[in-house]
C-alpha positions as CSV (number, residue, x, y, z in Angstrom):
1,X,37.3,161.9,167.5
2,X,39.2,164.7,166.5
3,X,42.6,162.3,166.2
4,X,41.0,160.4,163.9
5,X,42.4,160.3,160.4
6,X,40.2,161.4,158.0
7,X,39.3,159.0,154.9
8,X,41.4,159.6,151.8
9,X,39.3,158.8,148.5
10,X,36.5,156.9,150.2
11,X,38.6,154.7,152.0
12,X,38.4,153.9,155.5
13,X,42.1,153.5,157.6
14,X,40.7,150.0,158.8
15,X,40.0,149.0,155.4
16,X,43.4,150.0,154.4
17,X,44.9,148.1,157.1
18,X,43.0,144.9,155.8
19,X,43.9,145.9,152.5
20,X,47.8,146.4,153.4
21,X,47.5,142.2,155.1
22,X,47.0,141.1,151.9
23,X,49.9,142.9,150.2
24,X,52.6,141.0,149.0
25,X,56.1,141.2,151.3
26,X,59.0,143.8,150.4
27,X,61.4,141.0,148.7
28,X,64.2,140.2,151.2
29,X,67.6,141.8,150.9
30,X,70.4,139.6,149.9
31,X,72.0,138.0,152.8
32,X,75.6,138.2,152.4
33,X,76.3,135.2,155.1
34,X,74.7,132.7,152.7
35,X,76.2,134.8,149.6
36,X,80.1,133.9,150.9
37,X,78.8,130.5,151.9
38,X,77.7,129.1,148.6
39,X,80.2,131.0,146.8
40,X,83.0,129.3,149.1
41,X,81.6,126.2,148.4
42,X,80.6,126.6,144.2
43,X,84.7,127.3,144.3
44,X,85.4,123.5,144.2
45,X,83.0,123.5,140.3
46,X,86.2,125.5,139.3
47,X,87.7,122.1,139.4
48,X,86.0,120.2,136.3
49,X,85.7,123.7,134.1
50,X,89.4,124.0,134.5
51,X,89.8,120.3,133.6
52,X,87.2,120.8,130.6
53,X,88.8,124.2,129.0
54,X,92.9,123.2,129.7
55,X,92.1,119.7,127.9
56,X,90.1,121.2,124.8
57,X,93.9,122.7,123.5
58,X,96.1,121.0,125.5
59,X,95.4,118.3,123.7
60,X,96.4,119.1,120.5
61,X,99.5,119.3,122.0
62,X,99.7,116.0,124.1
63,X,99.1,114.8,120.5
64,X,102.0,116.2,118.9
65,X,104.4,115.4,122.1
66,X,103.3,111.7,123.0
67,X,102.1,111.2,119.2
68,X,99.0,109.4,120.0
69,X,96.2,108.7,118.1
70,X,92.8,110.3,117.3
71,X,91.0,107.5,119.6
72,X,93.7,107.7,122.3
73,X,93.3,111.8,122.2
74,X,89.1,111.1,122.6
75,X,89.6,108.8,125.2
76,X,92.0,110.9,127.6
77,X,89.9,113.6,127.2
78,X,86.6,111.7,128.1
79,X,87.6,109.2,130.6
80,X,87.8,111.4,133.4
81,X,84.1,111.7,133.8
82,X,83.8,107.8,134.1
83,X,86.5,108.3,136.2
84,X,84.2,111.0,138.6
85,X,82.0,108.1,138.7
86,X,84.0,107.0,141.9
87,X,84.3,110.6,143.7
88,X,80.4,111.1,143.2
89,X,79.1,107.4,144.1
90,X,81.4,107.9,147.5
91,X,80.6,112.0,148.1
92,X,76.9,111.1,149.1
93,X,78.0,108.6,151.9
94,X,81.3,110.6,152.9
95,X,79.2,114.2,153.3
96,X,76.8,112.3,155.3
97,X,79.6,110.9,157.3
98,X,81.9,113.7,157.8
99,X,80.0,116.3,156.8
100,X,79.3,118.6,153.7
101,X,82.2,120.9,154.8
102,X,85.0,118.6,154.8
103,X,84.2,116.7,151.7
104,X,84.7,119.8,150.3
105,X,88.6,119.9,151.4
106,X,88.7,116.4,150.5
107,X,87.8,117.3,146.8
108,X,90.1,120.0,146.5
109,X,93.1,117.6,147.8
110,X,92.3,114.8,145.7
111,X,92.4,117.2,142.6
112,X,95.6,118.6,143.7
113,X,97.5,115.5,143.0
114,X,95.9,114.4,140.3
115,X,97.1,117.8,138.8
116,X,100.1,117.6,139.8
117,X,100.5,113.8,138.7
118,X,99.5,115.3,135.1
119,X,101.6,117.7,135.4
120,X,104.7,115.8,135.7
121,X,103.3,112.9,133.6
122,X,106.6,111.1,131.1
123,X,104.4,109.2,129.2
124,X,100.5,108.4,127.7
125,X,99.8,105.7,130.7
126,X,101.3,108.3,133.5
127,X,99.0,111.0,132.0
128,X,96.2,108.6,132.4
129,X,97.0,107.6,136.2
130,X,96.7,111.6,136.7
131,X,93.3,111.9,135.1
132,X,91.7,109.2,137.0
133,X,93.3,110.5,140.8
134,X,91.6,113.9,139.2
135,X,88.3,112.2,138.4
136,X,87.4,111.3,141.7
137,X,88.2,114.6,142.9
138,X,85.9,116.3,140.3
139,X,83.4,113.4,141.4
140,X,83.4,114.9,145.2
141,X,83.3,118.2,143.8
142,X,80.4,118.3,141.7
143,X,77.9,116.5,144.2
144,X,79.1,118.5,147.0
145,X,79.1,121.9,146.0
146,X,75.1,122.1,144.6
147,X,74.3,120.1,147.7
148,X,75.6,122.2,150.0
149,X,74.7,125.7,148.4
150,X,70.9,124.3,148.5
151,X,70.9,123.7,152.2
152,X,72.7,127.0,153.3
153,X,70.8,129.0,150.7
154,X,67.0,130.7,152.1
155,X,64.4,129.5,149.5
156,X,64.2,133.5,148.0
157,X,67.9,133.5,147.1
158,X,68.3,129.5,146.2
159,X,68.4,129.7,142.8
160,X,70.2,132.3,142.4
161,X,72.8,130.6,144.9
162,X,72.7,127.2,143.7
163,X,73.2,128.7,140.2
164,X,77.0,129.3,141.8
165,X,78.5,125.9,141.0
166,X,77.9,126.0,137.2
167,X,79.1,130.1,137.1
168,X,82.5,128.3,138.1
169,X,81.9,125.9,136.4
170,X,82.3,128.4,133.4
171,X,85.0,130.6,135.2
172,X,86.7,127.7,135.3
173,X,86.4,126.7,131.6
174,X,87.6,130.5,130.8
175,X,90.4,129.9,132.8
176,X,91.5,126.7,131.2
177,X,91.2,127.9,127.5
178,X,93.3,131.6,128.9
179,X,96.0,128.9,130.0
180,X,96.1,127.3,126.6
181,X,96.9,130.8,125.1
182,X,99.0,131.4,127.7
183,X,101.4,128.7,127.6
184,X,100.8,127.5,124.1
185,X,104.2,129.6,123.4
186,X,106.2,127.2,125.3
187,X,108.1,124.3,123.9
188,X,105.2,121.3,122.8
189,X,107.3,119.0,125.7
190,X,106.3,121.8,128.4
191,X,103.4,123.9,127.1
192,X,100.9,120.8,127.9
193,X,102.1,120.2,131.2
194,X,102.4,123.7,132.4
195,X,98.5,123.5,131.5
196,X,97.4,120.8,133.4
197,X,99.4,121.2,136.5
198,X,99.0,124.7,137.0
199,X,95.0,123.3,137.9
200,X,96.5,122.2,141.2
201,X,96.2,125.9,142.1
202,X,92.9,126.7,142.6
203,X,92.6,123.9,144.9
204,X,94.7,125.4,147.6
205,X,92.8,128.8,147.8
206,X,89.6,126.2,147.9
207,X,91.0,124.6,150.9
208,X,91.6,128.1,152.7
209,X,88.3,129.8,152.1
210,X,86.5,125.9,153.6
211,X,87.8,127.5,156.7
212,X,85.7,130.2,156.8
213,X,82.4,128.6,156.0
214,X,79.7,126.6,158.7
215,X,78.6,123.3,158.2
216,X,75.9,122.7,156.1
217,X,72.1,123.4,158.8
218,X,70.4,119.9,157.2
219,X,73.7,118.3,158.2
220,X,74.0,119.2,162.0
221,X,70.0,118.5,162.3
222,X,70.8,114.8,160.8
223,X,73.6,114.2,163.6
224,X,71.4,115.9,166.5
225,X,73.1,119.2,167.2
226,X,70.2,121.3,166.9
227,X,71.7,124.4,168.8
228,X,74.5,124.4,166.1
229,X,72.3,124.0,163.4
230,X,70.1,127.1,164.8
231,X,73.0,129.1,164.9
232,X,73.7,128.3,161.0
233,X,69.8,128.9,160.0
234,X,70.2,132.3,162.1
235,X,72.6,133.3,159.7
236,X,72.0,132.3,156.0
237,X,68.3,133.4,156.7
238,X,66.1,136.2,155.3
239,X,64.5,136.8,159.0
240,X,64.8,134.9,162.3
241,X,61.1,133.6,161.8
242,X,62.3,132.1,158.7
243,X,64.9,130.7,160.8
244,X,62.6,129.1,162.8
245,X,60.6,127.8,160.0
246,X,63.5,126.4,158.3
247,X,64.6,124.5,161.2
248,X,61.0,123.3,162.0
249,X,61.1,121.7,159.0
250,X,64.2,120.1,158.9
251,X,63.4,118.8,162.5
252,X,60.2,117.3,160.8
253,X,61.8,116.0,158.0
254,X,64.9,114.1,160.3
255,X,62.4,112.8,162.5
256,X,62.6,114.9,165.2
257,X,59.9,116.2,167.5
258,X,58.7,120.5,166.5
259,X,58.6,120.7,170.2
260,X,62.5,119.3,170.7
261,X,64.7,122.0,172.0
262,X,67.3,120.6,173.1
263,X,71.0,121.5,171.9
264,X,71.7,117.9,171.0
265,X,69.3,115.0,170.6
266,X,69.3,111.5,169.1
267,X,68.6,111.6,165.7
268,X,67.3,107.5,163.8
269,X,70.1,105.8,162.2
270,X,68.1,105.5,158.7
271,X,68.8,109.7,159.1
272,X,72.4,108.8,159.1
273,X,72.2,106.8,155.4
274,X,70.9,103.6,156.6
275,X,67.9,102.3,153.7
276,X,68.6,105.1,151.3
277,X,69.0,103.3,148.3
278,X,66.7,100.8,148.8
279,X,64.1,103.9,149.3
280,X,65.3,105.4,146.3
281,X,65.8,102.2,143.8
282,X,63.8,99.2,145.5
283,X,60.3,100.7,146.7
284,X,60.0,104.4,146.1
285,X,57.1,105.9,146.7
286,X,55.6,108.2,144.0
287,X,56.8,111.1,144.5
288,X,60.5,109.7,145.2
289,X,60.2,108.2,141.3
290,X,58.7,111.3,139.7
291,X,61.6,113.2,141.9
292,X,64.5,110.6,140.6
293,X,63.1,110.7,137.0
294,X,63.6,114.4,137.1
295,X,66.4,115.2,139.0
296,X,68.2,112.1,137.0
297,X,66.6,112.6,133.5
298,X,67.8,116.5,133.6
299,X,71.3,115.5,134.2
300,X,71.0,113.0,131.5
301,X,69.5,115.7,128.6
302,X,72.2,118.5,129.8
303,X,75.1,116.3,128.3
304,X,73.1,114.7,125.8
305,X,72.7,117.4,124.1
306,X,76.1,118.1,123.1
307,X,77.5,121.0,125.1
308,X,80.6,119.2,126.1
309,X,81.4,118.4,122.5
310,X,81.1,121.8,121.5
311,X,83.7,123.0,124.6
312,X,85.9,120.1,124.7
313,X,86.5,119.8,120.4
314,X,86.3,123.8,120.5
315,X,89.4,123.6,118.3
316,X,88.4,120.9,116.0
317,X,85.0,122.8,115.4
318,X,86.3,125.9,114.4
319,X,88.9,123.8,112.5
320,X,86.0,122.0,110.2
321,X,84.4,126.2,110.8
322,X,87.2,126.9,108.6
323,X,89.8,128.3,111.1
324,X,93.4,125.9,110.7
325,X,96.0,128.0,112.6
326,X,96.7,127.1,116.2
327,X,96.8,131.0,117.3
328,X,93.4,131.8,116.2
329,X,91.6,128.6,117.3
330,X,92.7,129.4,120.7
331,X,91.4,132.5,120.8
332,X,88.3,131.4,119.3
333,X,87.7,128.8,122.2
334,X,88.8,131.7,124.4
335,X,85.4,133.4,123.3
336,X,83.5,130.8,123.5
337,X,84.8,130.6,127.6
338,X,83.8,134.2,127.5
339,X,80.1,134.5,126.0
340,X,79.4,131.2,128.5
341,X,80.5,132.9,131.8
342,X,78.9,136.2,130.6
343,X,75.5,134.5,130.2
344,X,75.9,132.2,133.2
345,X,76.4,135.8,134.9
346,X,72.9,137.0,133.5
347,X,71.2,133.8,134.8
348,X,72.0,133.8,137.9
349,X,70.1,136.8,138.1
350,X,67.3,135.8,136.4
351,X,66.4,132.6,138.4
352,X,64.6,133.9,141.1
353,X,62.4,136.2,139.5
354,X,61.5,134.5,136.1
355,X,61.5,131.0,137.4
356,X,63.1,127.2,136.5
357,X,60.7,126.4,134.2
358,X,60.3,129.5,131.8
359,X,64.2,129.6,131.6
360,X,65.0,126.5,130.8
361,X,62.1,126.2,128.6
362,X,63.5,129.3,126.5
363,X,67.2,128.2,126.7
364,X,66.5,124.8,125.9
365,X,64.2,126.1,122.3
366,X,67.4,128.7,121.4
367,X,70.1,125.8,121.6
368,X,67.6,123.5,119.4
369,X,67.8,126.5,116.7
370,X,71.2,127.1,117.5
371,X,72.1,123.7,116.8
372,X,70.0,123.4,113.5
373,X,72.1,126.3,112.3
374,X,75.5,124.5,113.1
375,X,74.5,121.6,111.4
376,X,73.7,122.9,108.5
377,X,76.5,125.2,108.2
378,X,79.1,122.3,109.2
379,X,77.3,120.2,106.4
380,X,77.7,123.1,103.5
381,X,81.7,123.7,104.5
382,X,81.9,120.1,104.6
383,X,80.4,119.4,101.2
384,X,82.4,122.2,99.5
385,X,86.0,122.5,98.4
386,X,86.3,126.0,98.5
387,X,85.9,128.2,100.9
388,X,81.9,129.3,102.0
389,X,82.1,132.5,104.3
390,X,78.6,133.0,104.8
391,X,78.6,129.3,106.4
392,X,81.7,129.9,108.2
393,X,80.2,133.2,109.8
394,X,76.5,130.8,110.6
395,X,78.4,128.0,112.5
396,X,81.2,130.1,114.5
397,X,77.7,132.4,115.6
398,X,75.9,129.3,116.4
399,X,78.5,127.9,118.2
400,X,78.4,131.1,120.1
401,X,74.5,131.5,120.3
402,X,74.3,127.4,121.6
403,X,76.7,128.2,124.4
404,X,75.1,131.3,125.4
405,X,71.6,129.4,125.6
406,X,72.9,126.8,127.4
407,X,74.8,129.2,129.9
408,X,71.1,130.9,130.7
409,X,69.0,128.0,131.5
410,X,69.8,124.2,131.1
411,X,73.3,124.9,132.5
412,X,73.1,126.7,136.0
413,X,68.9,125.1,136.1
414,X,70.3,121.6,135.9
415,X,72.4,121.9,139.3
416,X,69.8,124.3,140.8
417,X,66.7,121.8,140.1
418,X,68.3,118.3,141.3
419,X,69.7,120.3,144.2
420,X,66.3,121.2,146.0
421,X,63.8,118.7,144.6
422,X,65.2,115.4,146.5
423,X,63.8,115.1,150.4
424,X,66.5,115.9,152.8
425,X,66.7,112.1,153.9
426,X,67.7,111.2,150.1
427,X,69.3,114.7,149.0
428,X,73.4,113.6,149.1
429,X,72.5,110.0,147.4
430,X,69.9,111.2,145.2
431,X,72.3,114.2,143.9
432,X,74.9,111.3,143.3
433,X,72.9,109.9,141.1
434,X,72.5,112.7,138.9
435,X,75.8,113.7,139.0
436,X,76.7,110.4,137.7
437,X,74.5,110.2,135.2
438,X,75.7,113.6,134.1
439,X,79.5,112.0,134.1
440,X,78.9,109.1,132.2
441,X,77.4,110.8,129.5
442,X,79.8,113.4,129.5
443,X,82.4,110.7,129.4
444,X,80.6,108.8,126.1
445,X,80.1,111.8,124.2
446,X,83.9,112.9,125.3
447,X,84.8,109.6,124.3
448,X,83.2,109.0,121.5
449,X,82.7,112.5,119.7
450,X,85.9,112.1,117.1
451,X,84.7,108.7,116.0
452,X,81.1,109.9,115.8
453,X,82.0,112.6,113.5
454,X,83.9,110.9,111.3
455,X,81.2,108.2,110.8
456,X,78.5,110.2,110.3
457,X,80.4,113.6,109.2
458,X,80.8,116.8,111.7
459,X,77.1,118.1,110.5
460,X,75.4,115.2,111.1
461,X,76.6,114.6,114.9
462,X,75.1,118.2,115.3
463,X,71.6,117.3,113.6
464,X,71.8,114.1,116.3
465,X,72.3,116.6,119.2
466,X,69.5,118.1,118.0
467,X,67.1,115.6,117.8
468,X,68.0,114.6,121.5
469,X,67.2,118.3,122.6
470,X,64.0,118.2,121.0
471,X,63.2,114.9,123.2
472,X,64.2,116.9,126.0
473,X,62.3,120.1,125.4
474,X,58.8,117.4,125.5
475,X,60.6,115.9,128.8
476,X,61.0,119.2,130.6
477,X,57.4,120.8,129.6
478,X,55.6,117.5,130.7
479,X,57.2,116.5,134.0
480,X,58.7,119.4,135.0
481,X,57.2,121.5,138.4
482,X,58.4,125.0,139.2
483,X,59.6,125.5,142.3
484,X,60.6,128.7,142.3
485,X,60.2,130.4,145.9
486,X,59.4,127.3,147.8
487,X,60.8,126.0,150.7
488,X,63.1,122.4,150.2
489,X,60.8,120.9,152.2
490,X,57.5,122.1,150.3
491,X,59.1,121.5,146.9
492,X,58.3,117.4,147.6
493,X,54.8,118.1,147.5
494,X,54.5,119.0,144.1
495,X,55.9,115.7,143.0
496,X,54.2,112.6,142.7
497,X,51.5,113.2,139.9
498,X,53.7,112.9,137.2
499,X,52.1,114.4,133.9
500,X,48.9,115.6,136.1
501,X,51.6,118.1,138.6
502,X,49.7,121.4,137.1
503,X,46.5,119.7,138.5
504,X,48.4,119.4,142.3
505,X,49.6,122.6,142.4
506,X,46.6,124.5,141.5
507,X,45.4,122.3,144.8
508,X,48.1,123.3,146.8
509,X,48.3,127.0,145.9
510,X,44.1,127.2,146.8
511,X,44.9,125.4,149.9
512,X,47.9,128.1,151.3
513,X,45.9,131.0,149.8
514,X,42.9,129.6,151.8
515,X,45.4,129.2,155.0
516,X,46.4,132.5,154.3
517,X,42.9,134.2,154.7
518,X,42.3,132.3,157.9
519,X,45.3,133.2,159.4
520,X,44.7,136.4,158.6
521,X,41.3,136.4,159.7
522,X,41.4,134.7,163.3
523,X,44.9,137.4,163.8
């Protein structure tokens, strides 16, 4: 009796004890493992935002050294998304094939010598030979990288890690519009193609830090090495019991036994790729369609709504913005690189404790009033013969406020979302699809953005982006589930109920809490 504690404020020790159960955990520290992991791996996004920055000045000066036309120009610039179409249709069968790892080195070498082919390009049709061998390797890259990060990454540090691809993404698109300043000194025959092949860079240092990184956990489980897959999930997770849960539920979702603990086992052939696509196109199950409707649909509104108009045609904006000389539209676009990597930066950080949904919520509102303002801006300087400053200074700081929206929510969320919401079985497949969608209307807008401005005037294309946001705004707040700090295997269950989600998890949070309290209880 007399070691006993006494009670502090009319509260017993026991009761404290209880009361300490039902505290919420410490939050996990980083883990640095999984940190170098999907930051190895996000290096290959560098890829397309190198492609996307160099092309937005380089070609002003493939037009002035090849004297091609104002569709030709829009259609070089554009076509390499349809070209992707090829890498990301093949990535989901290759990384299943020879793993998430390698089709990582296989990006970076296929985007090597389509740099270097631009690079030494003599003529319109030799440039275009380039951009399609460097399509397919920004087709690889961009289904690969978000895939991978998601499976490495433990659920309280996936969004923040899966945010990765599209932060190089932007480095990337930095680093292209810093080479059009730098070499835009050169003569017009060599400034272009000191631009375009210097991209074949990058992918070497990619192909040396692959050599450092594991192979993806989901991977080894869907091929039967379990004991290699452990050591992987030992690793890039929080705690070894997380570890164990992680792999548990992998095991479960490849088909394989909770109680199987053998290194290697035999793992179904359908867990190998076999009846994907007919599970995904032909006779999906609810939640599969209300899954593919998101992960696809996000892909769809992210390009839609006009962000790589604003970063490939950079120039051409600021030009109609009331900026002519080469010089200072270069360092324009240079800024708008800059306030998009500085807010990717900030989102990254915010993923994980605001959530998918309130971010891309917010970012997707700013760029619909950010857009509003460039439209109407764009529409005054166009309608006016002299010189409007107060509308030149609205639509160079929407420009600037659009891309900062973007860069916090619908950019990094779009990659971070269709990563973790498709069932392991259908992840590399159902990420192709997205990815594709994402290319081909990259590709039309790329394709199509000078002719659409001159048909309907610079102001109005921005009032149609607009519009198109707005649609998306009422997609994401209808169909849209957070899945902020769930495991990739829980994150299925929320899907399936469409417009009614809120309603299914409200059932599934009362259902864990009640676990919770009876775990709790019995222990």
């Amino acid at each position: 009796m007399a070691d006993r504690k006494p009670e502090e404020n009319g509260v017993s020790g026991k009761t404290k004890e209880l009361m300490a159960d039902f505290d919420p955990p410490p939050p996990p520290k980083k883990n640095k493992y999984a940190f170098a992991c999907a930051m190895l791996a996000s290096m290959t996004s560098v890829l397309l935002g190198y492609d996307i920055g160099v092309m937005s000045g380089a070609q002003i000066y493939i037009q002035k050294d090849l004297h091609c036309s104002d569709n030709q120009i829009e259609i070089l610039v554009g076509i390499l998304n349809l070209y992707s179409l090829v890498g990301s249709f093949a990535a989901g069968r290759t990384s299943d094939w020879i793993g998430r790892r390698y089709t990582i080195v296989l990006a970076g070498a296929i985007f090597f010598l389509g740099a270097l082919l631009m690079g030494f390009a003599t003529n319109y049709t030799f440039l275009m030979v380039g951009r399609f061998v460097a399509g397919i390797g920004v087709g690889y890259a961009l289904m690969i990288a978000p895939v991978y990060t998601a499976e490495v990454s433990p659920a309280s540090a996936r969004g923040f890690l899966t945010s990765f691809p599209e932060v190089f993404i932007n480095a990337g698109i930095l680093l292209g519009y810093v080479s059009n300043y730098a070499f835009s000194k050169l003569p017009v025959h060599l400034g272009w193609r000191f631009m375009l092949g210097i991209g074949a860079i990058p992918s070497i240092f990619l192909a040396l830090g692959v050599l450092g990184m594991p192979e993806s956990p989901r991977w080894l489980v869907m091929q039967g090495r379990l004991g290699d897959a452990k050591i992987v999930l030992d690793k890039t997770s929080d705690s070894l019991e997380e570890s164990k849960l992680r792999l548990i539920d992998i095991k479960e979702a490849a088909g394989i036994p909770e109680d199987c603990n053998d290194d290697i086992v035999q793992v179904s052939k359908q867990s190998h790729g076999q009846g994907i696509w007919k599970e995904l196109l032909v006779h999906p199950t609810p939640t599969v369609l209300h899954i593919l409707i998101a992960g696809v649909g996000i892909h769809f509104f992210q390009q839609a709504s006009g962000i790589d108009a604003v970063v490939l045609y950079s120039p051409r904006i600021f030009e109609k913005a009331g900026i002519v000389k080469d010089t200072p539209k270069l360092l324009a676009t240079i800024a708008v690189g800059f306030v998009k990597t500085v807010f990717i930066l900030v989102a990254t950080f915010l993923l994980d404790k605001i959530g998918r949904r309130p971010l891309l919520l917010s970012s997707v509102a700013g760029m619909i009033l950010s857009l509003v303002g460039l439209g109407f801006g764009l529409t005054i300087i166009d309608h006016n013969d002299h010189k409007i400053q107060w509308a030149v200074t609205l639509s160079i700081t929407t420009i600037l406020s659009y891309v900062a929206f973007f860069s916090i929510g619908m950019g990094p969320i779009t990659w971070v979302y269709s990563s973790e919401i498709f069932p392991l079985k259908l992840r590399a497949q159902g990420c192709s699809m997205g990815v594709a969608m994402n290319r081909v209307v990259s590709g039309v807008i790329g394709m199509t953005f000078i002719s659409l401005y001159k048909a309907i005037s610079i102001g109005g294309a921005f009032f149609l982006f607009t519009g198109v946001a707005m649609v998306g705004f009422l997609f994401f707040f209808t169909l849209f589930p957070e899945t902020q700090g769930k495991n990739l295997e829980e994150v299925e269950q929320v899907f399936g109920t469409f417009f009614r989600w809120r309603t299914r998890q409200a059932e599934l949070d009362r259902q864990k809490e009640a676990e919770m309290i009876t775990n709790k209880a019995e222990n």
